[in-house]
C-alpha positions in Angstrom: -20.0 13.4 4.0 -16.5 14.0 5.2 -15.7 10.2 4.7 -12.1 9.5 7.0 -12.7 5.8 6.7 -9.5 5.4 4.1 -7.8 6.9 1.0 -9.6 3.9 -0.6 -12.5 5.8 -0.7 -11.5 8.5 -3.2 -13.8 8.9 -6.7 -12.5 9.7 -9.9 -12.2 13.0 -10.8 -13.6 14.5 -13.5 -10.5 14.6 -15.8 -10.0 10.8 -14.6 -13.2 10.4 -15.7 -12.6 11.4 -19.0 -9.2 9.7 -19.6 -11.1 6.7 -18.9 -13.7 7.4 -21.7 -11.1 8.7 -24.3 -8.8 5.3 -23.3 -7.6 3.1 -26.5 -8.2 -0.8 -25.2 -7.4 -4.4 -26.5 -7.7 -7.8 -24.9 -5.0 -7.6 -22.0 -5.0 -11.4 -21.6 -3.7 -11.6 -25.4 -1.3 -8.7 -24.7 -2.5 -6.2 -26.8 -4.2 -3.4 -24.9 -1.8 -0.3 -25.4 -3.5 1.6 -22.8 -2.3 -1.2 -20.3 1.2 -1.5 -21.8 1.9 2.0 -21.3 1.1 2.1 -17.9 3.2 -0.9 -17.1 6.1 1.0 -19.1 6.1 3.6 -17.5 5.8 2.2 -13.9 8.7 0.2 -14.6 10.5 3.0 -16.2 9.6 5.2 -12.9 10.6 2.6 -10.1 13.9 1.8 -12.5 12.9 -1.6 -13.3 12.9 -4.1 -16.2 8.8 -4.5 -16.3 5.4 -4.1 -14.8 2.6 -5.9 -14.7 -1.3 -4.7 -13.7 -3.6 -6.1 -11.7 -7.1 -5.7 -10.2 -5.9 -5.1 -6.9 -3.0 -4.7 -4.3 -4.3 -8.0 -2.4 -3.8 -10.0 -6.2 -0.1 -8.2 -6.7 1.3 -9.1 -3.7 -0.4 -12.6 -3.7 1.1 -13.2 -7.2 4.5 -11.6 -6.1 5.0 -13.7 -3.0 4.2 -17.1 -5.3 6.3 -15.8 -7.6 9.5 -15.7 -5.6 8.5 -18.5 -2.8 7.4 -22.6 -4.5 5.3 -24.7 -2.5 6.0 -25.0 1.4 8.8 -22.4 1.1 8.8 -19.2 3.5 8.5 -16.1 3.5 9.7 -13.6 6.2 7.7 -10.6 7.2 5.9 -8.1 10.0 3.4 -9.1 12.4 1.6 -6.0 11.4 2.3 -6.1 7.3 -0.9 -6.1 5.3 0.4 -9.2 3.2 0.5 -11.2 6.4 -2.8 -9.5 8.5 -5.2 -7.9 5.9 -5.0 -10.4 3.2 -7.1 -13.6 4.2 -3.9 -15.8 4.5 -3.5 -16.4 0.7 -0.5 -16.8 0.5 -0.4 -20.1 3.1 -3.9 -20.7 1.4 -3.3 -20.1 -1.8 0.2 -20.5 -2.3 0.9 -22.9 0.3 3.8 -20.3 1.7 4.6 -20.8 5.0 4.7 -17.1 6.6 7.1 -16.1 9.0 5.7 -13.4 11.0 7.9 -10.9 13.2 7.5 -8.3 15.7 7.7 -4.6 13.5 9.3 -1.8 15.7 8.2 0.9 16.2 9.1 2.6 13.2 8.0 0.0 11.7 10.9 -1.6 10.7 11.9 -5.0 11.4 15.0 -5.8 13.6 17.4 -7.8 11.1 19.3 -9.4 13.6 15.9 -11.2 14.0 15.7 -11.7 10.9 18.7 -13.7 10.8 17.5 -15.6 13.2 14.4 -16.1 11.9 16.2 -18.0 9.0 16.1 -21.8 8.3 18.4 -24.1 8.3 19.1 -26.0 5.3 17.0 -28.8 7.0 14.8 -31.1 5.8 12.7 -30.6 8.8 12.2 -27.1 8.0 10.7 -24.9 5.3 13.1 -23.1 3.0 13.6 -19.6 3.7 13.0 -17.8 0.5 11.7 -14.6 0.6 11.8 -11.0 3.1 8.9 -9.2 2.3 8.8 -5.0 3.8 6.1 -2.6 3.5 6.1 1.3 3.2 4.5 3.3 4.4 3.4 1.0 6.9 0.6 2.1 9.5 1.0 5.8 8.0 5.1 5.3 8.7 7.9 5.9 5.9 10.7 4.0 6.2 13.8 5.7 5.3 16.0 4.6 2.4 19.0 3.8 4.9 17.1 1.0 6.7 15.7 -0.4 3.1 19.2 -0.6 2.0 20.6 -2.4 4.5 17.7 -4.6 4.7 18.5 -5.2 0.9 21.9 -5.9 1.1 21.0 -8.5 4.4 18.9 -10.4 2.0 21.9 -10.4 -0.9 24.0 -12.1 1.4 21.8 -14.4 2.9 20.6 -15.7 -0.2 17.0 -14.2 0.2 14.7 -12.5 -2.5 13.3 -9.3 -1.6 9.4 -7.8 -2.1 8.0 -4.5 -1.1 4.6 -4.1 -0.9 4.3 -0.3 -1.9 0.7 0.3 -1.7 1.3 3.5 -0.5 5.1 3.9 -1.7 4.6 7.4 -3.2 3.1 8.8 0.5 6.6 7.9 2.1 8.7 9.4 -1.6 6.7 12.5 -1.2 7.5 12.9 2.3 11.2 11.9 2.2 11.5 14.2 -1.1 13.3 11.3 -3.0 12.5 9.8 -6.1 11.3 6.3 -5.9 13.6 4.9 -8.3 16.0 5.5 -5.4 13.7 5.0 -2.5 12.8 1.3 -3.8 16.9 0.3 -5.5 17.7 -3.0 -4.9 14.3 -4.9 -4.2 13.2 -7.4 -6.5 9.7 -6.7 -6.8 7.8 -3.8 -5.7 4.0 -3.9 -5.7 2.6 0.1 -6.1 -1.4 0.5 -5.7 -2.8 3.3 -8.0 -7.0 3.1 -5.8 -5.6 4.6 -2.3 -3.5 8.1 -2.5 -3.2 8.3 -6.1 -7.2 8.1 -6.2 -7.7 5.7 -9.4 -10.9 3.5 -8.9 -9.0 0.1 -9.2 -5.8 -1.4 -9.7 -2.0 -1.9 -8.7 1.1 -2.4 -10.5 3.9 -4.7 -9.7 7.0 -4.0 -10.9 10.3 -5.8 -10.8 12.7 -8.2 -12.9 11.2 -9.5 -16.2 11.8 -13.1 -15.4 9.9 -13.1 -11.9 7.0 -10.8 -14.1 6.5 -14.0 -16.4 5.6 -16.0 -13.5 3.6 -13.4 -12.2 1.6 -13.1 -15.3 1.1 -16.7 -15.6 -0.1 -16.6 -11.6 -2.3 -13.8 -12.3 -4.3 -15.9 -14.6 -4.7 -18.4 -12.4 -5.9 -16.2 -9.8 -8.7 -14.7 -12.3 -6.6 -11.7 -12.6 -6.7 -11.2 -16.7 -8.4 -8.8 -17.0 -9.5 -8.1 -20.8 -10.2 -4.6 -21.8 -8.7 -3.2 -19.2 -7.2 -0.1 -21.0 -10.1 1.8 -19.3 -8.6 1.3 -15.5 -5.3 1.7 -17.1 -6.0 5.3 -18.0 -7.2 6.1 -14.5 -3.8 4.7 -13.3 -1.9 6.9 -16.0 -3.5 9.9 -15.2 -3.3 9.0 -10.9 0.5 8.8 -12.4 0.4 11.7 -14.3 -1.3 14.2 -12.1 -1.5 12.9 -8.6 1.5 12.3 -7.0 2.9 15.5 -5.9 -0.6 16.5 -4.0 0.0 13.9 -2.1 1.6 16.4 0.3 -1.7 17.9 0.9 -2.8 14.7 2.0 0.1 14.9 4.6 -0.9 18.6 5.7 -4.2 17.9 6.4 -3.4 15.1 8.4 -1.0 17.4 10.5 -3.9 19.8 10.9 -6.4 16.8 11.8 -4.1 15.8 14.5 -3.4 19.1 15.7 -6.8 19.8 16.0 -7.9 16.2 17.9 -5.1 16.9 20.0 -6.5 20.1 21.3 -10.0 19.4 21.6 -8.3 16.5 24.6 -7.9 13.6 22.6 -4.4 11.6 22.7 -3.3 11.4 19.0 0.4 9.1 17.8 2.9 11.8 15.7 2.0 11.8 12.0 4.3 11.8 9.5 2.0 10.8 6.2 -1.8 10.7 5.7 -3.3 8.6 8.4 -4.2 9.6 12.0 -4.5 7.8 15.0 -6.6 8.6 18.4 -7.1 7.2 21.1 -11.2 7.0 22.1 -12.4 5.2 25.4 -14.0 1.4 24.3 -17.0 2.3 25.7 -17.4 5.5 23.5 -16.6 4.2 20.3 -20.2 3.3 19.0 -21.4 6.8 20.4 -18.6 8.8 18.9 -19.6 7.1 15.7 -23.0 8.0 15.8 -22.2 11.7 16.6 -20.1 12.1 13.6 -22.6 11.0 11.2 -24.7 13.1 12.3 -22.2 15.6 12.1 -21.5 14.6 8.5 -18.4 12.5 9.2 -17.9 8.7 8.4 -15.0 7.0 10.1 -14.5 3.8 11.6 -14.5 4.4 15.3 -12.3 2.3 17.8 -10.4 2.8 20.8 -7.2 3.5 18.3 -9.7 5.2 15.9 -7.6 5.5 12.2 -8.1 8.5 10.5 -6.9 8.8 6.8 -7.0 11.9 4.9 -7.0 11.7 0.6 -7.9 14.2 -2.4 -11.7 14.3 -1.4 -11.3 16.1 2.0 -9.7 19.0 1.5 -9.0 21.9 4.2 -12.3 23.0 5.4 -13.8 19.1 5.3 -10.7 18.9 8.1 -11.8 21.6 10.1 -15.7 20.4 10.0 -14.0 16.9 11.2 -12.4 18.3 13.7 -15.2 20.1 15.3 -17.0 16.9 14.9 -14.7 15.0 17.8 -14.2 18.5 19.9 -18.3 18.9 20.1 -18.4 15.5 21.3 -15.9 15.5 24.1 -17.2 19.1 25.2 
């Protein structure tokens, strides 16, 4: 199966595989698992921060970043479509009790500071405390560029706001800008980076930022069930994901091109693509069809009528091109 569902899908590879068996573990809760350690070194070391901290997943990090930096019926500003504020079950209001400020994204993607600004509290006792702007990249498949994240950095500086990126797919948009994400991410003070979509580990996340906010983190993370104990043997599929899988990421990006490309010839109306993830448009009342013809063509995806189509390390060229004669046999 040709399975365009999401780049959470991916399996270990073979040499994953084997990292994982050869991987020296400890108790992580106690500190002590050096498989763990080094990963968080050396994700702090590549995003140019003072330490890192790994959890079970992306949800947990950004969960345990946002209570971190925002106390109990403080705010937090973010996008109307950011996963922190649509695709995470409201854990922060729920969990943290964070009041979440939701915004319109552009269409890049971005949000518009000015309403941002406006978005912001007064010191008020009628109001919740502004604390916190929290971005994402890539966002729907979308980079945003360093320009905007630096001036979106410096805005929160002056108005007195801590900044969060949640990065679960932050190496997608360094790949396709070229730029080192040392640079890409400067000046936020926390950046969660998932290891289980692109990078094709099983499990895991690393969030990365000043020491200080880490030490709450950790302490969060626990309370959340997030200790994990000998988790040196996820770690070692994060090294290696690390390690080995960041560059391919661009064939991730060339297939989706070639995906699109070839939707958009067989008649279907696809958005511009600029990482891994596809969009088409499909009539409502051909979406359960559709999906029925594909699987029978060998092709898992979750059909609606803006269909998202995400291509990782398991689909490689020709898996594309069975794809796209999937969706051009149904429309002929």
């Amino acid at each position: 199966m040709i399975d365009l569902r999401s780049d959470t899908v991916t399996r270990p590879t073979a040499a994953m595989r084997e990292a994982m068996a050869r991987a020296e573990v400890g108790d992580d809760v106690f500190g002590d698992d050096p498989t763990v350690n080094r990963l968080e070194a050396i994700a702090a070391e590549r995003f140019g921060a003072e330490a890192g901290l790994f959890f079970p997943s992306g949800t947990q990090s950004n969960l345990a970043a946002l209570m971190a930096h925002c106390a109990r019926g403080e705010e937090v500003i973010l996008g109307q479509d950011a996963h922190t504020y649509r695709y995470e079950g409201g854990g922060a209001a729920v969990l943290g009790s964070i009041q979440p400020q939701p915004l319109a994204n552009r269409a890049d993607g971005t949000l518009d500071l000015d309403m941002v600004a406006a978005a912001i509290k007064p010191d008020d006792s009628h109001f919740a405390v502004t604390r916190l702007l929290a971005l994402e990249n890539t966002i729907g498949g979308k980079v945003i560029g360093r320009d905007y994240l630096a001036s979106a950095v410096t805005f929160a500086w002056k108005k007195g706001l801590s900044t969060h990126l949640d990065g679960a797919r932050i190496f997608n948009a360094a790949v396709k800008l070229g730029m080192p994400v040392n640079l890409l991410c400067a000046g936020f003070d926390s950046v969660s980076v998932c290891l289980s979509k692109g990078l094709g580990a099983p499990a895991g996340t690393v969030l990365v930022g000043h020491k200080a906010l880490l030490d709450k983190a950790r302490r969060i993370r626990k309370m959340l069930g997030g200790g994990m104990r000998q988790a040196g043997i996820l770690a070692a599929a994060g090294l290696h994901a690390l390690e080995r899988h960041v560059d391919r990421l661009a064939e991730d990006h060339d297939n989706a091109a070639k995906l699109a490309e070839g939707l958009a010839s067989a008649g279907y109306e696809v958005e511009p693509v600029q990482t891994n993830m596809v969009f088409a448009r499909v009539p409502a009342e051909r979406c359960a069809v559709l999906k029925e013809h594909l699987a029978a063509a060998g092709v898992t995806a979750i059909v609606t009528p803006r269909t998202r189509l995400v291509t990782h390390l398991d689909v490689d060229a020709d898996g594309i091109a069975k794809a796209v004669a999937a969706f051009a046999s149904f429309r002929s």
